[in-house]
Wavefront OBJ file of the C-alpha trace (Angstrom):
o trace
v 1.087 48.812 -87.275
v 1.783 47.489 -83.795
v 0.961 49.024 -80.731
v 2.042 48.560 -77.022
v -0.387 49.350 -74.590
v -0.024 49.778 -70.778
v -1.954 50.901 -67.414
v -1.451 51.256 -63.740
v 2.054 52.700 -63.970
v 1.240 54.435 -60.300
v 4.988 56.001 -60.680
v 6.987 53.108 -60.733
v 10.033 54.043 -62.847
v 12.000 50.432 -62.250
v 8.501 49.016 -63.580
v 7.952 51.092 -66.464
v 11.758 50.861 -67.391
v 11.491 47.279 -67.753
v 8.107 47.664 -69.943
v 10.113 50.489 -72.535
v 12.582 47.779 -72.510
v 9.951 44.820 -73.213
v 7.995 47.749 -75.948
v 11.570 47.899 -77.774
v 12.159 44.840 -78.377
v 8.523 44.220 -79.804
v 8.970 46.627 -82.027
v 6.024 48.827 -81.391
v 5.269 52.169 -83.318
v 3.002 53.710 -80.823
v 2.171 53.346 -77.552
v -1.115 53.730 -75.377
v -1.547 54.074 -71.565
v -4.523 53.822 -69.518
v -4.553 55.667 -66.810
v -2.698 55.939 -63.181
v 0.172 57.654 -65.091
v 1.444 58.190 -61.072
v 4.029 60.395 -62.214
v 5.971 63.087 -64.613
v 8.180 60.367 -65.250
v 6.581 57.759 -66.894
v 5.923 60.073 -70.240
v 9.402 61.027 -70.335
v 9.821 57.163 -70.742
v 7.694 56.897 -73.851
v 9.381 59.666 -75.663
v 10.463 57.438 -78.534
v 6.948 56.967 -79.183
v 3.857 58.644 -80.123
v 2.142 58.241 -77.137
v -1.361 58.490 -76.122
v -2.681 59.240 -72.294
v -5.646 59.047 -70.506
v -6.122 59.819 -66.500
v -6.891 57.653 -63.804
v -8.651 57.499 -60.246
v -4.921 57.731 -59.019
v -3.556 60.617 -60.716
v -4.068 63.580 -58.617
v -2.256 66.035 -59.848
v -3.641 66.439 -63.851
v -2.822 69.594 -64.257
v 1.542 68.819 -63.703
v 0.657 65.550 -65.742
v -0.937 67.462 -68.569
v 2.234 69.675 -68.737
v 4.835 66.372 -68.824
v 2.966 64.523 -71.690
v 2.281 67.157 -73.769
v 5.787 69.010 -73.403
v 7.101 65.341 -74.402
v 5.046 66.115 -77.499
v 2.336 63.272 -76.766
v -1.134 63.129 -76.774
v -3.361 63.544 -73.396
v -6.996 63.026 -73.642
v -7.814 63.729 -70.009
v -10.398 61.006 -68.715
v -11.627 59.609 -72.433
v -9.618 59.323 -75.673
v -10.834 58.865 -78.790
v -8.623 57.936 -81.522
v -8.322 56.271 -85.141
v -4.716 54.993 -85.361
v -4.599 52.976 -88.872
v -8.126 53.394 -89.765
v -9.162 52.025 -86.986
v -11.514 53.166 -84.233
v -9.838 53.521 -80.832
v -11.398 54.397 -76.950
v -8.647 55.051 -74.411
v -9.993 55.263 -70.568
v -8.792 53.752 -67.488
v -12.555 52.314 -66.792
v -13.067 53.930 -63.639
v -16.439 54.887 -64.068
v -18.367 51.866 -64.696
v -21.145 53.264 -66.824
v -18.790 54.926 -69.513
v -16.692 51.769 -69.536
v -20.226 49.655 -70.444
v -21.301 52.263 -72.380
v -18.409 52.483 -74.574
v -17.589 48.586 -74.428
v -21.264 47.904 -76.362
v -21.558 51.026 -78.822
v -20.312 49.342 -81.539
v -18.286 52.583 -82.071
v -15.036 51.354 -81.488
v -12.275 48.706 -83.393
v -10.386 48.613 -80.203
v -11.527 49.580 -76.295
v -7.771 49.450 -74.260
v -8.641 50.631 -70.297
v -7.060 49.761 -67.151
v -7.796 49.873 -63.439
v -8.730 46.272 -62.360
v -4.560 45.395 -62.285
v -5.826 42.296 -64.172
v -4.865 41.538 -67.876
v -8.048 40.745 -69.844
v -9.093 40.554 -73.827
v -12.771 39.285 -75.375
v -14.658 40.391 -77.804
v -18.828 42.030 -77.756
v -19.409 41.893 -81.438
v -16.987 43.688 -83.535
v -15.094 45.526 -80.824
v -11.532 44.294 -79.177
v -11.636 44.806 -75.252
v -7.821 44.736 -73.790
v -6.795 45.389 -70.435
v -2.874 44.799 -70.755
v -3.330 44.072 -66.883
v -0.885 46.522 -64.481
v 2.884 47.471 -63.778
v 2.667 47.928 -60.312
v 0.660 45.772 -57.765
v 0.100 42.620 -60.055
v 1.840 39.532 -60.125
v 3.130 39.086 -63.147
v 3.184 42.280 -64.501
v 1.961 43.194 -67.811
v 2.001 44.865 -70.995
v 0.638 44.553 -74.295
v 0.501 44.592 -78.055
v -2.083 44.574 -81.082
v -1.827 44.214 -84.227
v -4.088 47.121 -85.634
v -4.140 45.427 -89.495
v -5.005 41.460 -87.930
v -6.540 42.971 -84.454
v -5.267 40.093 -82.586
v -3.524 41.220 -79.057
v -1.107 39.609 -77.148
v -0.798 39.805 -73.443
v 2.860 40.263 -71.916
v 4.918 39.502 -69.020
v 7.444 41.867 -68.168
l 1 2 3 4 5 6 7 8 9 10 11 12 13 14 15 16 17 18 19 20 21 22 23 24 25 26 27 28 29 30 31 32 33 34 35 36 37 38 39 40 41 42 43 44 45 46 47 48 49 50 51 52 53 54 55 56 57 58 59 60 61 62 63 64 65 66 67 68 69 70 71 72 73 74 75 76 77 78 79 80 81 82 83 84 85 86 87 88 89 90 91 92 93 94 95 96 97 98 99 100 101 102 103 104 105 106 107 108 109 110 111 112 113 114 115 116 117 118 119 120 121 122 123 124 125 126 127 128 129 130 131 132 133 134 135 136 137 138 139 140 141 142 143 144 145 146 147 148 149 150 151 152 153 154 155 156 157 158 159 160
C-alpha cells in the first residue's frame, strides 16, 4: 500500500488542488495530513481517499473542522493520531509541541512518525522508526508532498 502524506495546507485550495492532482497520479490508496488543515475545504479535496487528520497550531476553529472531515467520512484524531494502516504502526501530529514530537519520535512505538509544522520536507531514521515531514503547501518554496511505501517503508519526497 502507498500512502500520500501532506501538512501545512493553511487553506490554500489552488495548493492543495495541485497536490490531489500530484496524489492521483501516484496512485495513492490513502492519504494522511498533518495538521494546519486551514480550512473546510481541504477534506472535501481528499474525498477519494481514506483520509486521516490531525490539528495544528493554525487551525482555530476545530470544532467546524471536526464536522467537514468526518461528514466527508474521514478520520480526525484531534491533536495525536494513532494508527496501524497495513500492519504497520503509525503517529500522526503536526509536531507542535516539542516534547510529544521527541517523545513519540524515540518510543520505539511507531513504524512510521509523519508530522508537519516546520514548512520543511525532512525523512531519517532513530532506530526502527521512519520520521517524514512531506515539507508544506503553502509558504515553502518548492512545495511538497509525499509518499511511502508501507510494505518497503521507503518515502519519497515530492514537488508539486
Amino acid at each position: 500500500m502507498r500512502i500520500g502524506v501532506i501538512s501545512d495546507t493553511h487553506g490554500h485550495v489552488t495548493n492543495a488542488l495541485a497536490a490531489v492532482r500530484m496524489l492521483e497520479s501516484l496512485d495513492v490508496q490513502a492519504v494522511l495530513h498533518c495538521g494546519d488543515i486551514g480550512s473546510v475545504e481541504i477534506p472535501k479535496l481528499l474525498r477519494r481517499w481514506p483520509a486521516h487528520f490531525v490539528f495544528g497550531n493554525c487551525d482555530s476553529d476545530v470544532d467546524e473542522l471536526r464536522a467537514a472531515i468526518e461528514q466527508a467520512g474521514m478520520a480526525c484524531y484531534g491533536l495525536f493520531g494513532n494508527l496501524e494502516l497495513e500492519s504497520r504502526r503509525i503517529a500522526l501530529l503536526h509536531s507542535h509541541d516539542a516534547k510529544v514530537f521527541r517523545e513519540v519520535c524515540t518510543s520505539g512505538k511507531y513504524d512510521l512518525v509523519c508530522y508537519g509544522h516546520t514548512h520543511h520536507a525532512e525523512q531519517r531514521r532513530v532506530g526502527k522508526t521512519l520520521i517524514l515531514n512531506p515539507g508544506a503547501l503553502y509558504r515553502a518554496t518548492p512545495h511538497t508532498i509525499a509518499t511511502v511505501d508501507l510494505a518497503t517503508m521507503e518515502a519519497m519526497i515530492v514537488p508539486v
